[in-house]
BALUMFI-836407 format. One line per field, with one value per atom (N, C-alpha, C, O): atom name; residue number from 1; residue in one letter; x, y, z. Coordinates in pm, 1 decimal. Example, Ala and Ser with C-alpha at 12.3 -4.5 7.8 and 13.67 -1.06 7.14 Angstrom:
// BALUMFI-836407
atome = c(N|CA|C|O|N|CA|C|O) $
num = c(1|1|1|1|2|2|2|2) $
residu = c(A|A|A|A|S|S|S|S) $
east = c(1319.0|1230.0|1320.0|1423.6|1285.0|1367.0|1290.0|1340.9) $
north = c(-569.0|-450.0|-330.0|-331.9|-225.0|-106.0|3.0|113.8) $
up = c(780.0|780.0|780.0|846.5|708.0|714.0|787.0|803.9) $
//
This chain:
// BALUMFI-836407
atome = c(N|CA|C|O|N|CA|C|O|N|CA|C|O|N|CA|C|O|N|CA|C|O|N|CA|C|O|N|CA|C|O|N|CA|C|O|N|CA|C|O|N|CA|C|O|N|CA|C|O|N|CA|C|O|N|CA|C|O|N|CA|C|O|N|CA|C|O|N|CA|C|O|N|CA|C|O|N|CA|C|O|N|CA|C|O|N|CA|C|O|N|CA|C|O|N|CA|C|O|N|CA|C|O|N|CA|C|O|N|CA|C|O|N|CA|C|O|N|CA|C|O|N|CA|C|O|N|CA|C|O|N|CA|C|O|N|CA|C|O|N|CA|C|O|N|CA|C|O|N|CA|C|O|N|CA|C|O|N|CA|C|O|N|CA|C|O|N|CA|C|O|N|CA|C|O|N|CA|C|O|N|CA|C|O|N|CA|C|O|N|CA|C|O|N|CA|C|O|N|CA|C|O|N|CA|C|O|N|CA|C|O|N|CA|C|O|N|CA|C|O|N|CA|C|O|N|CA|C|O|N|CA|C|O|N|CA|C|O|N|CA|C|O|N|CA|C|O|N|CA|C|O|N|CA|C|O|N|CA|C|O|N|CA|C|O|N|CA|C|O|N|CA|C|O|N|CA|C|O|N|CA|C|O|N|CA|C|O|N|CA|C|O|N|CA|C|O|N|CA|C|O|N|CA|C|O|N|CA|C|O|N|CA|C|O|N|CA|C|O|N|CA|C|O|N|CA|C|O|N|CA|C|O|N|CA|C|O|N|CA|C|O|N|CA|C|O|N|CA|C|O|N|CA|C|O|N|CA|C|O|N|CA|C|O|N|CA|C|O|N|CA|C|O|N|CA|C|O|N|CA|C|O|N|CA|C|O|N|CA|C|O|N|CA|C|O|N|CA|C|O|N|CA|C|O|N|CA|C|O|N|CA|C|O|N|CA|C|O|N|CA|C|O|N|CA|C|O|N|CA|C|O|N|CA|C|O|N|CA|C|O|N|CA|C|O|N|CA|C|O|N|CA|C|O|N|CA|C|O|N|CA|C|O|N|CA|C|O|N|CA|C|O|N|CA|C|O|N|CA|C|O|N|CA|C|O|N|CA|C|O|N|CA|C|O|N|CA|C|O|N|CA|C|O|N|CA|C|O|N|CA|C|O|N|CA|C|O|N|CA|C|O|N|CA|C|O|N|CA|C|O|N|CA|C|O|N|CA|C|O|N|CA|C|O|N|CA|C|O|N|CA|C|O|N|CA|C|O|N|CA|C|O|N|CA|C|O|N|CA|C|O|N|CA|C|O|N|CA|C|O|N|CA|C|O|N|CA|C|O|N|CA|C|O|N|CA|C|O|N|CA|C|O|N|CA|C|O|N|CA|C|O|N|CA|C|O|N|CA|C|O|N|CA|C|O|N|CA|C|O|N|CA|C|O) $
num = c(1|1|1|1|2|2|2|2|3|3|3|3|4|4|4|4|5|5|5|5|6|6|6|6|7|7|7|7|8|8|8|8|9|9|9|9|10|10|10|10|11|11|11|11|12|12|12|12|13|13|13|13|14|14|14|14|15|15|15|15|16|16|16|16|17|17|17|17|18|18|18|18|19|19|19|19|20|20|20|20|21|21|21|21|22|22|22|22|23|23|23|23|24|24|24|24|25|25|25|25|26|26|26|26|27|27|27|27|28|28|28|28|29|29|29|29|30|30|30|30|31|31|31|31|32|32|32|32|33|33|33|33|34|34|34|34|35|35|35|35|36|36|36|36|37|37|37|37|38|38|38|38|39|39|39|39|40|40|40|40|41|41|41|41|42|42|42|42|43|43|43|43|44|44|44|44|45|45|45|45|46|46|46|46|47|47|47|47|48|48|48|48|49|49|49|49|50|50|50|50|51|51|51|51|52|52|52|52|53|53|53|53|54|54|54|54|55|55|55|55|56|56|56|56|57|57|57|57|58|58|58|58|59|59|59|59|60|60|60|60|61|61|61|61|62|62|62|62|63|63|63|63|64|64|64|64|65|65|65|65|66|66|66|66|67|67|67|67|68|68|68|68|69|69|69|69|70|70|70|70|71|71|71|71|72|72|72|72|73|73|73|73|74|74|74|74|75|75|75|75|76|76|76|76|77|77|77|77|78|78|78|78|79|79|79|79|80|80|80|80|81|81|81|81|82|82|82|82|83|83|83|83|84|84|84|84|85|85|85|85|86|86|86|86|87|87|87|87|88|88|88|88|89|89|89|89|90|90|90|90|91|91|91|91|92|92|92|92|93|93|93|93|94|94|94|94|95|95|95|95|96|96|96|96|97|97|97|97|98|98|98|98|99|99|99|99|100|100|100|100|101|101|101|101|102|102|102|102|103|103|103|103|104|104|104|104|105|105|105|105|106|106|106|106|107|107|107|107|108|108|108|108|109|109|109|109|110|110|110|110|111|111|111|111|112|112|112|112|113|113|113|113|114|114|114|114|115|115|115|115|116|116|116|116|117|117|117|117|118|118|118|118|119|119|119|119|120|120|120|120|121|121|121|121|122|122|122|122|123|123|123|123|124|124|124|124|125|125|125|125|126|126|126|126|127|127|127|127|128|128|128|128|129|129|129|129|130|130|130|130|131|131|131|131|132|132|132|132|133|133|133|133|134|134|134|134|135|135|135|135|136|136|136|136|137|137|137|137|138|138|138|138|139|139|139|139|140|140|140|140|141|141|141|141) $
residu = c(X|X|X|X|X|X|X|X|X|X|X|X|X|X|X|X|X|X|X|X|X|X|X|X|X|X|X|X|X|X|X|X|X|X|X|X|X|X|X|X|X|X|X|X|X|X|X|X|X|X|X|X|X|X|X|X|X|X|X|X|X|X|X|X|X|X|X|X|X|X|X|X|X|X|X|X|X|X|X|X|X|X|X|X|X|X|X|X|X|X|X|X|X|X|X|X|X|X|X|X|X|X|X|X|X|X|X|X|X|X|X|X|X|X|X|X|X|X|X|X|X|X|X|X|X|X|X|X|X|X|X|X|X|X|X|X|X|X|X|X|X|X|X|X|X|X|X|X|X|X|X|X|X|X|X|X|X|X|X|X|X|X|X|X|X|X|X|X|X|X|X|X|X|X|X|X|X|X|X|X|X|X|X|X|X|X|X|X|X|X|X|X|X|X|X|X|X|X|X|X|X|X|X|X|X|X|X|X|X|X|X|X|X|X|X|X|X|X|X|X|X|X|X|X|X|X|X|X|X|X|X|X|X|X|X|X|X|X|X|X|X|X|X|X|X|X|X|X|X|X|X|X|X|X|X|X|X|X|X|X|X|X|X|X|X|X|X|X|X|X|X|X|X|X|X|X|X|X|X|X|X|X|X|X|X|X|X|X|X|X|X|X|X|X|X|X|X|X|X|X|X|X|X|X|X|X|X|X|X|X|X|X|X|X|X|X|X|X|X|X|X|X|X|X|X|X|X|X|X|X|X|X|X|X|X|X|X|X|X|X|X|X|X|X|X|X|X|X|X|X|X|X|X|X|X|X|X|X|X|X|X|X|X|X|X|X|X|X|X|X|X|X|X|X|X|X|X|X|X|X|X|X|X|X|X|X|X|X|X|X|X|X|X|X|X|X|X|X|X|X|X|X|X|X|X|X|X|X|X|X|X|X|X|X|X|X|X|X|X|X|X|X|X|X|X|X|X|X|X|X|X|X|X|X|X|X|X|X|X|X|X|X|X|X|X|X|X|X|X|X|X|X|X|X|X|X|X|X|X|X|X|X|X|X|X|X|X|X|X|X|X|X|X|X|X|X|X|X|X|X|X|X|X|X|X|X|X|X|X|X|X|X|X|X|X|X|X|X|X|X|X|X|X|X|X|X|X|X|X|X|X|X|X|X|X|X|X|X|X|X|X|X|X|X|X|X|X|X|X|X|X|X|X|X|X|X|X|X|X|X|X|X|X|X|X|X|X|X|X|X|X|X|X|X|X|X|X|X|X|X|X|X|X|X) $
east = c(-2284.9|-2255.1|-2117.8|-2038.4|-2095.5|-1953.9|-1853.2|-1748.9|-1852.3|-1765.6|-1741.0|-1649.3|-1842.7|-1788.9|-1765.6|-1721.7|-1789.7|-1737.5|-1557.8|-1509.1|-1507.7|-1434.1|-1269.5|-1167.5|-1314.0|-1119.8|-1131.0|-1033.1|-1266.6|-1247.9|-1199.9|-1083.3|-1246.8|-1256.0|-1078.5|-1019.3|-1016.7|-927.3|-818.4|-745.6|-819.2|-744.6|-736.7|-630.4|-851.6|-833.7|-805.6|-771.7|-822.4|-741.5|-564.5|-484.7|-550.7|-404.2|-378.7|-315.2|-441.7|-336.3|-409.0|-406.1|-464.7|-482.8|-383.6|-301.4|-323.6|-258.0|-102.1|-58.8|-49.0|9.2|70.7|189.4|-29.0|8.6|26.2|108.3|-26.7|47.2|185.0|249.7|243.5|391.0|419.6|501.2|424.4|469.5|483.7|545.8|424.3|388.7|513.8|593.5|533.3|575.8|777.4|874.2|777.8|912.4|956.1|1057.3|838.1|856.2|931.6|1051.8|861.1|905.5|1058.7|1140.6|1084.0|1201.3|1345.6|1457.1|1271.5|1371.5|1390.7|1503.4|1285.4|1278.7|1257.4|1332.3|1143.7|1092.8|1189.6|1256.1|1205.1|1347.3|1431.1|1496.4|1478.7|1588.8|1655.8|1619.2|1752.3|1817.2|1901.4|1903.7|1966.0|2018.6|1934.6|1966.1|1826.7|1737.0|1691.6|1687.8|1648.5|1607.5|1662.5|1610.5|1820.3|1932.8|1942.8|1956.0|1931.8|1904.0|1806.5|1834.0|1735.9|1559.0|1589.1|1576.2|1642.0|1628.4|1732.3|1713.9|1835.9|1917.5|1899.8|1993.8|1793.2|1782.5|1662.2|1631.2|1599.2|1516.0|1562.4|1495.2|1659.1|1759.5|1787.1|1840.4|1742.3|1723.2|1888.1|1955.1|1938.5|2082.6|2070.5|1973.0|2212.6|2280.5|2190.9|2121.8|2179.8|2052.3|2103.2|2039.2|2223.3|2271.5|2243.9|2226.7|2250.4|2234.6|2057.8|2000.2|1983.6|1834.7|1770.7|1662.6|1818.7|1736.5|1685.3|1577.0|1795.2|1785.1|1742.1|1728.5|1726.7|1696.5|1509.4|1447.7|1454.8|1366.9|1264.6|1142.0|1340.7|1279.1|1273.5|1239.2|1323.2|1343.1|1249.7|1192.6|1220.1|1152.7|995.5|908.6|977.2|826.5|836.6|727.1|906.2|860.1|828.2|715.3|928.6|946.4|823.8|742.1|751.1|642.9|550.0|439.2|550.3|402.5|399.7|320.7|440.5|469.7|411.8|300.2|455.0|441.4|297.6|238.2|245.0|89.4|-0.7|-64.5|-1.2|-53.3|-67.8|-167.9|67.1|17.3|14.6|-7.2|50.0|-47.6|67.0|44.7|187.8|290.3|369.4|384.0|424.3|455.4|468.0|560.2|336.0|220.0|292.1|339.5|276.5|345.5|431.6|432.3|566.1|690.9|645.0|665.0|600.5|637.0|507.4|514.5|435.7|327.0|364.8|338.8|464.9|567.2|664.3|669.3|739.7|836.9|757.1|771.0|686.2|608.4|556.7|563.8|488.8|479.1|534.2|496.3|665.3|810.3|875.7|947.9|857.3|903.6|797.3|830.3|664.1|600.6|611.4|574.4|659.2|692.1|817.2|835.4|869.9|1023.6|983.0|1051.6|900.1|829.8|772.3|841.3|674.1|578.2|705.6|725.5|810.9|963.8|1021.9|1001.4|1059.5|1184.9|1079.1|1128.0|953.1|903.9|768.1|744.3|655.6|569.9|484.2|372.3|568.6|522.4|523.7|428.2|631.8|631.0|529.1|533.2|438.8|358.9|197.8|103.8|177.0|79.4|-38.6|-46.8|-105.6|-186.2|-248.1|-253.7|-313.6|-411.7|-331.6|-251.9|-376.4|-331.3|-169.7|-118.5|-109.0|-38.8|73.3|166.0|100.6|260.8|205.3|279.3|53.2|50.1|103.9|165.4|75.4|76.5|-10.0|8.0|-114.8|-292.3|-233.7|-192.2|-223.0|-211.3|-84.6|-74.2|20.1|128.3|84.7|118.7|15.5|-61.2|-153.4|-167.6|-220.7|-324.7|-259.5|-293.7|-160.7|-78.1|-2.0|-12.6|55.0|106.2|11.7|32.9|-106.4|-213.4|-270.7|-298.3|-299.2|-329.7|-211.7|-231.7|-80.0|-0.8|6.6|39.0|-36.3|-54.9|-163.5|-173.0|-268.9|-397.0|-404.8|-507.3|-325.8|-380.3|-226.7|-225.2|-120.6|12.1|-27.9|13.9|-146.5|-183.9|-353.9|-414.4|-395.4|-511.8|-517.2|-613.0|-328.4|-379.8|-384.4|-269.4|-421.2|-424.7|-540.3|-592.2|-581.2|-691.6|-728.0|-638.6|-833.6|-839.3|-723.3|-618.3|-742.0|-714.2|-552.3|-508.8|-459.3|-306.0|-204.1|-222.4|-96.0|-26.8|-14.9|27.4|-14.1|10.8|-89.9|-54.3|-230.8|-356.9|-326.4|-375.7|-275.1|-279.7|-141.8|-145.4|-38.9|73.9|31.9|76.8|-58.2|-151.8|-203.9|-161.3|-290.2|-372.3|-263.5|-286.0|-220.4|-140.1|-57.8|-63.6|33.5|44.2|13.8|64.6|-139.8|-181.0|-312.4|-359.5|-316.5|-296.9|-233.5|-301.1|-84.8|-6.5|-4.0|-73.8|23.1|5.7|177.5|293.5|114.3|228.1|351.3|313.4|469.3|546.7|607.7|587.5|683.9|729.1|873.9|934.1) $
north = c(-451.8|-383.4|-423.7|-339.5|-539.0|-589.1|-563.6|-531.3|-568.9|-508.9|-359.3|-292.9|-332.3|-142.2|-127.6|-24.2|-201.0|-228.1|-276.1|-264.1|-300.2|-426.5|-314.1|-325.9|-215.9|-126.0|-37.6|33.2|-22.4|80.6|-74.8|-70.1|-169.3|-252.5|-273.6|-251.4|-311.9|-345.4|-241.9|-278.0|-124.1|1.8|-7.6|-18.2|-4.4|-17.5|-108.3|-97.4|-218.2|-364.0|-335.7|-369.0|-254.3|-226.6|-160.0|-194.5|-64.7|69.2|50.7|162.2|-31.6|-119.8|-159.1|-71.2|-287.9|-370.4|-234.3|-218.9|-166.9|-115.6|-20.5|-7.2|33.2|128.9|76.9|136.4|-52.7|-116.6|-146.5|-129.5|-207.9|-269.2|-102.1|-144.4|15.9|106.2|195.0|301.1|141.4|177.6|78.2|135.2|-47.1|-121.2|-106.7|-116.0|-83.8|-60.7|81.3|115.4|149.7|301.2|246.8|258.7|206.6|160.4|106.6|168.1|39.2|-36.7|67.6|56.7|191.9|244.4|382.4|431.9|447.5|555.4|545.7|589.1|482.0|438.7|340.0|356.5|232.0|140.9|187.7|218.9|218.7|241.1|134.9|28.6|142.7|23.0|-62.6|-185.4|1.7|-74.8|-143.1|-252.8|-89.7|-163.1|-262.4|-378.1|-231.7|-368.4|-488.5|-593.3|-468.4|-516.5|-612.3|-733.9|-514.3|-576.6|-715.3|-824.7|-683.4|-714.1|-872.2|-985.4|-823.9|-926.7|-1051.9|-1171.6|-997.6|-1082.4|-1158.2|-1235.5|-1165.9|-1176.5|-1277.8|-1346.7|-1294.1|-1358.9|-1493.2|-1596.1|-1477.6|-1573.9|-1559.8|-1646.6|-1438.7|-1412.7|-1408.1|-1380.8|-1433.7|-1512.3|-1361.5|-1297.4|-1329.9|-1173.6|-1100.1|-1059.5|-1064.8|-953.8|-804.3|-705.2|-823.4|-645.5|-573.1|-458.1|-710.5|-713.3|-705.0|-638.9|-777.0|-811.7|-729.5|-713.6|-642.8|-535.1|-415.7|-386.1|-380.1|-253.9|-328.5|-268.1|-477.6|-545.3|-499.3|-408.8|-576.2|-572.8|-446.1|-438.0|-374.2|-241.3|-119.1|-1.1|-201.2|-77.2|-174.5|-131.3|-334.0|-419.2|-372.8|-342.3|-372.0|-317.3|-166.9|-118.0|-110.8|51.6|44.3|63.3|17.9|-41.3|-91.7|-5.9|-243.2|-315.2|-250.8|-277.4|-176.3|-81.3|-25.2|-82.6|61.2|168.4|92.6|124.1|30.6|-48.5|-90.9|-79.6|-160.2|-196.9|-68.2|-71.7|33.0|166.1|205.5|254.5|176.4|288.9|178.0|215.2|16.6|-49.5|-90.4|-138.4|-81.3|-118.9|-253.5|-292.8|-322.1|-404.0|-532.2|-599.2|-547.0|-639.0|-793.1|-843.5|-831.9|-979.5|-1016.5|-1106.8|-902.1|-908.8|-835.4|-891.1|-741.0|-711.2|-774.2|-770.8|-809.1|-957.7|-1047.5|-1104.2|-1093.8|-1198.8|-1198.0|-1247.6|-1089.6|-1036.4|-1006.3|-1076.8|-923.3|-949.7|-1035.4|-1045.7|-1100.3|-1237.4|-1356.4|-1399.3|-1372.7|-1436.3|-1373.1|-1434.8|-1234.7|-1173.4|-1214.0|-1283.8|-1180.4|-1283.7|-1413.0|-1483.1|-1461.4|-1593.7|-1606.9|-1682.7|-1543.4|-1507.4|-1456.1|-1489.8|-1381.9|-1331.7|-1471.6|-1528.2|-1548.2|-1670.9|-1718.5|-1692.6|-1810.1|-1861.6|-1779.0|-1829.6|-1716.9|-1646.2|-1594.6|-1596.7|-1554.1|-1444.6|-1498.4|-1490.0|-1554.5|-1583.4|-1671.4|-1681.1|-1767.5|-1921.7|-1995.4|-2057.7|-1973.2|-2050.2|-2024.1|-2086.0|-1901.9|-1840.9|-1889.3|-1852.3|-1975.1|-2035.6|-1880.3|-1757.8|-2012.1|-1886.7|-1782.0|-1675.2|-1810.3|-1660.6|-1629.5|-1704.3|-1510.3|-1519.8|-1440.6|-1440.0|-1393.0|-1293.2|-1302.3|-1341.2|-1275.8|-1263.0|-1378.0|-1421.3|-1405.6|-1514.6|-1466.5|-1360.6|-1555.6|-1559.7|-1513.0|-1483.9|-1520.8|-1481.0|-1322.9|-1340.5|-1232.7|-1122.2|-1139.4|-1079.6|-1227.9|-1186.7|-1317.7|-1306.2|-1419.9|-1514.0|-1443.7|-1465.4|-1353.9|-1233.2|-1162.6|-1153.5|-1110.0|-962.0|-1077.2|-1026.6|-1187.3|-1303.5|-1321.8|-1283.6|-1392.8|-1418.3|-1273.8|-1295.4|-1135.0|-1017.3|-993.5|-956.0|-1020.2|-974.2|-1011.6|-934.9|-1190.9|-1258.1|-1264.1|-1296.0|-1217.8|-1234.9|-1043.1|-1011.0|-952.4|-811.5|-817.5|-761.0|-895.7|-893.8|-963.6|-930.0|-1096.2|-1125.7|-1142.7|-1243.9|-1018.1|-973.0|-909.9|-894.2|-835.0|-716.7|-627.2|-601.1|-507.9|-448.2|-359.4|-280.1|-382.5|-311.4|-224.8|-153.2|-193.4|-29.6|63.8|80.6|115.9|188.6|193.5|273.4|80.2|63.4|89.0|52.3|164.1|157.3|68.4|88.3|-72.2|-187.4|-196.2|-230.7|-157.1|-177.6|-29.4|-34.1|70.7|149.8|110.8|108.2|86.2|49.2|-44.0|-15.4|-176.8|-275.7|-209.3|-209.7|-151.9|-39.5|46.5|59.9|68.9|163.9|100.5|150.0|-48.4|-105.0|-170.9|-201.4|-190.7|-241.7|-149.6|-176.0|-69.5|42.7|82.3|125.4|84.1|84.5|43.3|-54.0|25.8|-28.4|-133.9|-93.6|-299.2|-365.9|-300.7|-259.6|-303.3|-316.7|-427.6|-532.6|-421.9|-547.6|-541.7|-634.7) $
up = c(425.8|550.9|605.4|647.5|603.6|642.3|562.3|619.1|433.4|349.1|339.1|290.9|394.9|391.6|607.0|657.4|657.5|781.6|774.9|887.3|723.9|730.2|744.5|812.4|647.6|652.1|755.8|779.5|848.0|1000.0|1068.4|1107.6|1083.5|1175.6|1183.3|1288.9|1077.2|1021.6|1094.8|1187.2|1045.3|1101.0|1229.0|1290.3|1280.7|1450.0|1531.6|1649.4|1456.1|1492.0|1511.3|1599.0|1376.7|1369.1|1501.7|1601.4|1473.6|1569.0|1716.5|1768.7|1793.9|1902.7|1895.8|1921.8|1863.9|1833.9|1853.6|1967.8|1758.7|1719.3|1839.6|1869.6|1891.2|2031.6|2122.1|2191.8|2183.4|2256.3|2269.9|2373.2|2124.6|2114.0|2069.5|1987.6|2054.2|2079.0|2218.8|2223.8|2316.7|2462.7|2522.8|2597.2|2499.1|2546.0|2490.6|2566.1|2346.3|2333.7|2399.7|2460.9|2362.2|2442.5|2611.9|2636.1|2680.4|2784.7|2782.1|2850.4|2736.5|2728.1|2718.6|2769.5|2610.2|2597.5|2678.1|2678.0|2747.3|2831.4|2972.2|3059.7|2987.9|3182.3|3219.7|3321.9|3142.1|3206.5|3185.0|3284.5|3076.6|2956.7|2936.2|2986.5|2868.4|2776.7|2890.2|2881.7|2989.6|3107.2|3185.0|3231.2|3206.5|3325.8|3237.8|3279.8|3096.2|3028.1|3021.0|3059.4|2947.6|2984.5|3119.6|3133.4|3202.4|3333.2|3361.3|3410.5|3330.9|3340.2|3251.7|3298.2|3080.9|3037.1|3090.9|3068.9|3160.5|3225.1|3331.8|3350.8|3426.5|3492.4|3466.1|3563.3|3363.3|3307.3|3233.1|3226.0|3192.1|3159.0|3000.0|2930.9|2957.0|2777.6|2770.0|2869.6|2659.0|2611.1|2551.4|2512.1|2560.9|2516.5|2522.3|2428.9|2681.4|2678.6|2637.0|2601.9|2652.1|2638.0|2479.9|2439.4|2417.3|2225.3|2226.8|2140.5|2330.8|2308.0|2333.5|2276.8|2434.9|2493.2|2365.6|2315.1|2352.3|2241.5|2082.3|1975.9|2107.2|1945.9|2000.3|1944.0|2105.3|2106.3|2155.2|2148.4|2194.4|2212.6|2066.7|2074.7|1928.2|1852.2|1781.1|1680.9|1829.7|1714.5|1767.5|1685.8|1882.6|1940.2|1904.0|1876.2|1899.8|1837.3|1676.1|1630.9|1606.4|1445.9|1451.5|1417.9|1492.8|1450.9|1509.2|1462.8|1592.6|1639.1|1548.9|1473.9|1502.3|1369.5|1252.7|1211.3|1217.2|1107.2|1069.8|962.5|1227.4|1278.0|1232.1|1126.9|1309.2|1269.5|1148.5|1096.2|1089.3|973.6|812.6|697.3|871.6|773.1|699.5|588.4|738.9|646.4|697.4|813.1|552.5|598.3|655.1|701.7|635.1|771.0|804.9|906.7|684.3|733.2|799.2|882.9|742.9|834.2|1001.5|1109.4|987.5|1081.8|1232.4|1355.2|1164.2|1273.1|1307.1|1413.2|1187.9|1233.5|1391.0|1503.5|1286.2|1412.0|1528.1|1628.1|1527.6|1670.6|1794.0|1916.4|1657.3|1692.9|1825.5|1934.4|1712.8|1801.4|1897.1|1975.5|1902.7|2016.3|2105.1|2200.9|2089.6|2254.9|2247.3|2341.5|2144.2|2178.2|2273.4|2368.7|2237.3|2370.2|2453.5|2550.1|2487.1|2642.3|2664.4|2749.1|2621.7|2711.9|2790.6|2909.3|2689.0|2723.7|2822.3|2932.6|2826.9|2913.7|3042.2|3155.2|3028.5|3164.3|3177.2|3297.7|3112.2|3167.8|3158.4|3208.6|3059.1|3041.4|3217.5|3263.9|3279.3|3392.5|3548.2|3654.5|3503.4|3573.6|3532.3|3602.7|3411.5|3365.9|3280.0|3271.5|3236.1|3156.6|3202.3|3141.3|3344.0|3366.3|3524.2|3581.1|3565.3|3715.3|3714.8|3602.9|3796.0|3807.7|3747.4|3818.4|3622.4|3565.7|3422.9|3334.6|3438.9|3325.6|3186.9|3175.1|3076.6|2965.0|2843.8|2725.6|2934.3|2825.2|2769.8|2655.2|2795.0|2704.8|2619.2|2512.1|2669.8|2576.9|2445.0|2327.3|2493.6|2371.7|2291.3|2171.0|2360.6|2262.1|2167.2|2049.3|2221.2|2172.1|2048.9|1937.2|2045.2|1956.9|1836.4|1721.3|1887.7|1818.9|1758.0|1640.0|1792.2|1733.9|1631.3|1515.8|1687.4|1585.4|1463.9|1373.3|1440.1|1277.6|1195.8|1077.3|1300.6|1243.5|1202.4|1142.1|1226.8|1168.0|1042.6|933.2|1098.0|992.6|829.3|718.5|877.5|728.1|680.9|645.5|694.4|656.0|558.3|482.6|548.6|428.9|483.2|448.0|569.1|640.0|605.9|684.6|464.2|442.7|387.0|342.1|366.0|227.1|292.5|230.6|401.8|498.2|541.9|624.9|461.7|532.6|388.8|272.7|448.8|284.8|263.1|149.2|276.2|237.0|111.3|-1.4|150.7|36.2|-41.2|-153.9|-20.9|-112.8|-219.9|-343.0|-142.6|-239.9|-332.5|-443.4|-332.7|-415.2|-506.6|-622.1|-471.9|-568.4|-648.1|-768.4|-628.6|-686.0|-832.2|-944.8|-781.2|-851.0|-961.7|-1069.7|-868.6|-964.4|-1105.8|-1216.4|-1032.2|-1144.5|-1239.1|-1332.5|-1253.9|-1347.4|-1444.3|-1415.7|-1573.5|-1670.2|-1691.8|-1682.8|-1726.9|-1715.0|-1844.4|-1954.0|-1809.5|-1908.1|-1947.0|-1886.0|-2044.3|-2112.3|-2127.8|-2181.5) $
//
C-alpha cells in the first residue's frame, strides 16, 4: 500500500512545496517588482541587493519549477534551501521562531526543500523517468 502510495505522495509534496517558491518569486518579480525587492532586500541588510533581488526571484521561480515538475531535485532543494537560509539571517531569525515575522515557515519551506530535493522525486518526476529511461538503454562500450 505504501509503495504504490509513495509517487502521489511524493508529487504533491513537490508541487506544494513548488507553488509556493513559485508564488513567492512570482511576487518578487510582479506585486513588488524588482525595485521594491531591491528595496526591501536593502533595507534588510542583504549585501548587493540590486544583484540579489532579481538572483533570488528567478531562483524561487526556476526552483519552484523544477519542484513541480520533478526535475533536477538535488540542485535545485539545495538552492532553495540556502536561500531560506538567507531569509532566517537577513529577515526573520531576529524575530525568533514562532510569533510575528518568525522563522518556523521559512525553516519548513528549508527543511521541505531537501527532504523532496533528495528523495528522487519519484515514479511521477522527470528526474525518475530520465533514470528509467537510462537505464533502459542498452550499455555501450
Amino acid at each position: 500500500m505504501i509503495d504504490q502510495a509513495r509517487p502521489v505522495v511524493l508529487l504533491l509534496s513537490r508541487v506544494a512545496v513548488g507553488v509556493i517558491f513559485l508564488v513567492h518569486g512570482y511576487q518578487k518579480f510582479v506585486t513588488m517588482g524588482l525595485a521594491g525587492t531591491a528595496e526591501f532586500f536593502e533595507s534588510a541588510g542583504i549585501p548587493l541587493a540590486g544583484l540579489a533581488a532579481p538572483a533570488v526571484a528567478a531562483l524561487e521561480v526556476a526552483g519552484g519549477l523544477a519542484l513541480v515538475l520533478g526535475a533536477g531535485l538535488p540542485v535545485a532543494g539545495t538552492l532553495l534551501a540556502l536561500d531560506m537560509l538567507g531569509a532566517i539571517v537577513f529577515v526573520h531569525g531576529g524575530n525568533g521562531l514562532t510569533g510575528d515575522g518568525g522563522y518556523e515557515f521559512v525553516l519548513a519551506l528549508a527543511a521541505a526543500s531537501l527532504a523532496v530535493g533528495f528523495t528522487g522525486g519519484g515514479a511521477l518526476a522527470l528526474d525518475g523517468a530520465l533514470a528509467r529511461r537510462r537505464a533502459a538503454q542498452p550499455a555501450t562500450a
